[in-house]
N, C-alpha and C positions, 0 to 999 in steps of 0.2 A: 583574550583567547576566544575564538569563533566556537558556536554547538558544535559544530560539527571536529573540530579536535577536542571540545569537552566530551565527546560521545567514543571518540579514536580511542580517547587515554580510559574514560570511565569503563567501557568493555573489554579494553584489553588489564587495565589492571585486575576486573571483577574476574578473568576467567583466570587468571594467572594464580590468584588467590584462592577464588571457587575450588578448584580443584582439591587441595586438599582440606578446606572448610564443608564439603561437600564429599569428601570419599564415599561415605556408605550411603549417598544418594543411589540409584541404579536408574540409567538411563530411558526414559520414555520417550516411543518412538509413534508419530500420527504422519498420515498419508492423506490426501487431498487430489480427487479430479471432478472437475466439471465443462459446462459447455454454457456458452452466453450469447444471446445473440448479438453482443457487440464486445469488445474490451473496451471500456474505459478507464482513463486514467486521467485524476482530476481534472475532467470535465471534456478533455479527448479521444477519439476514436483511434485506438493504436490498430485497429484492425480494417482502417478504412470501412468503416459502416458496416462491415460485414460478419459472422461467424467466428467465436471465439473456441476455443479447445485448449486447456488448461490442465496440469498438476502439480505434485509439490509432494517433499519429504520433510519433516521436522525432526530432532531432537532435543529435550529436558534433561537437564537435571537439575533438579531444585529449581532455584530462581534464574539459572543461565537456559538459554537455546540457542538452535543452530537451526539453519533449513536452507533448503535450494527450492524454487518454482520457475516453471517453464508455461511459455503462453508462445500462440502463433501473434505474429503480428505482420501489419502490409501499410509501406507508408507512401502508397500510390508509386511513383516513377521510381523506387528504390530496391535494389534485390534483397533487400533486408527481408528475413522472412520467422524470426523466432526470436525472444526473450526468456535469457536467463537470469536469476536473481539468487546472488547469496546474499546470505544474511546472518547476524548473530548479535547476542545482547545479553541482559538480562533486566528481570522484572520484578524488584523491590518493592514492597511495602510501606509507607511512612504513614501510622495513625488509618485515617479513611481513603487514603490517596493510594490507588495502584500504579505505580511508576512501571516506564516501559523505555530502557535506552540501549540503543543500537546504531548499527552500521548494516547499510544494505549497498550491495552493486549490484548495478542493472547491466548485463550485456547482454550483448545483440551478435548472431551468426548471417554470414553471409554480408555483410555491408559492402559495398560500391569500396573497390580501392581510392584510395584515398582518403575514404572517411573515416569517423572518430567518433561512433555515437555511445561507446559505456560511460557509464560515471558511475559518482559514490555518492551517497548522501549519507551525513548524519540523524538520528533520531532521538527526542526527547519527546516523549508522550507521557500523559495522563489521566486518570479519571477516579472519578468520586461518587457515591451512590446519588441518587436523586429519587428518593419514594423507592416505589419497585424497579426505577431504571437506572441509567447512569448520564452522567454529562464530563464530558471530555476536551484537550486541547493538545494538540502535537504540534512541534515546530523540525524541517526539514530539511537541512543547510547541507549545498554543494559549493565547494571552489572553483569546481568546474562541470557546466550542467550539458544537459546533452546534448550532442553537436559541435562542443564544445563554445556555447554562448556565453558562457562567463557566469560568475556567481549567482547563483539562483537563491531564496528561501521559499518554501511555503509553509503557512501558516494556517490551523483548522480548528473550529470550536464544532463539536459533534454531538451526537444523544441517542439513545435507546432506552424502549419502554416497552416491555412485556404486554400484550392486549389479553395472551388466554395463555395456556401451558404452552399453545404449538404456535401461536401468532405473534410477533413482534412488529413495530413501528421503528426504524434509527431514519436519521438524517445528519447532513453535514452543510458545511458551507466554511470555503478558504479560499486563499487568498496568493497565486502565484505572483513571486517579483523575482524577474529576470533583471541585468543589466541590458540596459536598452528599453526602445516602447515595447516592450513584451508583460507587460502586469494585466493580471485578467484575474476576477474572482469566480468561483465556480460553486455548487452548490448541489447537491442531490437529496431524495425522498423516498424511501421505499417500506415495503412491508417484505419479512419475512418468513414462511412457512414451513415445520419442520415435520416433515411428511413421519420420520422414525429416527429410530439415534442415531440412523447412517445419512440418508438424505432428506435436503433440504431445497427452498426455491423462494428466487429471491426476483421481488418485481420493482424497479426503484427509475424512477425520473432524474434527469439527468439534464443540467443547464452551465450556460455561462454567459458573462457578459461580452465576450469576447463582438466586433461588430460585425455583420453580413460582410461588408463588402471587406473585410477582412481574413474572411472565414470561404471561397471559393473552394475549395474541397466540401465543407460541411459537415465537417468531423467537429467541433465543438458547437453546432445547433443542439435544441434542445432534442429532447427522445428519451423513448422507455423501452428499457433493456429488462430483460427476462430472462434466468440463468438456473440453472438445477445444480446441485454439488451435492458430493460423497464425499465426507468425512471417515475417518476409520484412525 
């Protein structure tokens, strides 16, 4: 059985159950917008190089969530012009390991008739203290990825490390495999600054190996994106 139907069955039986293992839980609810000078996504410019605008709704209860987030996106020659995302899971405990397994859909408004760019993925994520920080690994399985190119994974070992109360260091590096020559690893670096308990700003480098003459748009060259966010 692929993660991504071990991820289909393990959330939907967790919420089926949760529910009344969880009754006198009471829902907790957090809000999310910010602005970036680019969106990326693993190692991509969904915004064509340009100005990002972003938000998001979440719900808790206990160990299950829910949420929606919305981004502009511009994929050059395409009237495609925004990204939604549901999503839902939950977030289990085993010993020192924080588990994190869900289902997210990515759609998109406005696409060119004809096209086909939502999908699903599945999610199995991880992480474990490391000193004052954490170190991490997720794995991300479509049967059908977007555009409809065929089975996708990606795969990511990550970390975060506190510098002062309000300073942190995370980075990442993974590993896209498309069916077809589509595999590219990508990899980023940043620091992040949390100005108060609402907002924050985040400076982080951003690469892949993807090749130039590959890459004529110039949306996975490397660059540093710098983004502010409200949490609440």
């Amino acid at each position: 059985m692929t993660s991504f139907k071990l991820a289909a069955v393990a959330v939907t039986a967790a919420l089926a159950l949760g529910t009344a293992a969880q009754a006198q839980d009471k829902p907790e609810f957090s809000f999310n917008v910010g602005v970036a000078s680019d969106y990326m996504f693993r190692g991509f410019s969904q915004s064509d190089n340009t100005q990002q605008v972003y938000g998001g709704a979440d719900v808790g209860i206990g160990i299950f969530y829910a949420g929606t987030w919305l981004s502009n996106v511009d994929f050059r020659d395409d009237s495609t012009d925004m990204e939604y995302d549901l999503y839902a899971g939950f977030k289990p405990t085993l010993g020192p390991v924080s588990l994190d397994v869900g289902i997210v859909r990515y759609g998109y408004t406005n696409q060119p008739d004809g096209d086909d760019l939502d999908f699903w993925e599945g999610k199995v994520a991880g992480s474990i203290p490391a000193g004052k920080g954490t170190v991490g690994a997720a794995v991300y399985y479509t049967p059908e990825n977007f555009d409809q190119t065929g089975k996708a994974t990606y795969v990511e070992l990550n970390g975060s490390m506190p510098v002062t109360d309000k300073l942190s260091v995370s980075g990442a590096i993974g590993r896209q495999s498309v069916e077809g020559p589509s595999d590219y690893e990508t990899w980023n670096l940043g620091v992040g600054y949390a100005i108060n308990d609402v907002f924050g700003i985040d400076l982080r480098y951003w690469d892949t190996n993807v090749e130039k003459a590959d890459d004529t748009p110039k949306v996975a060259t490397g660059r540093i994106v710098v983004g502010l966010k409200a949490a609440f």
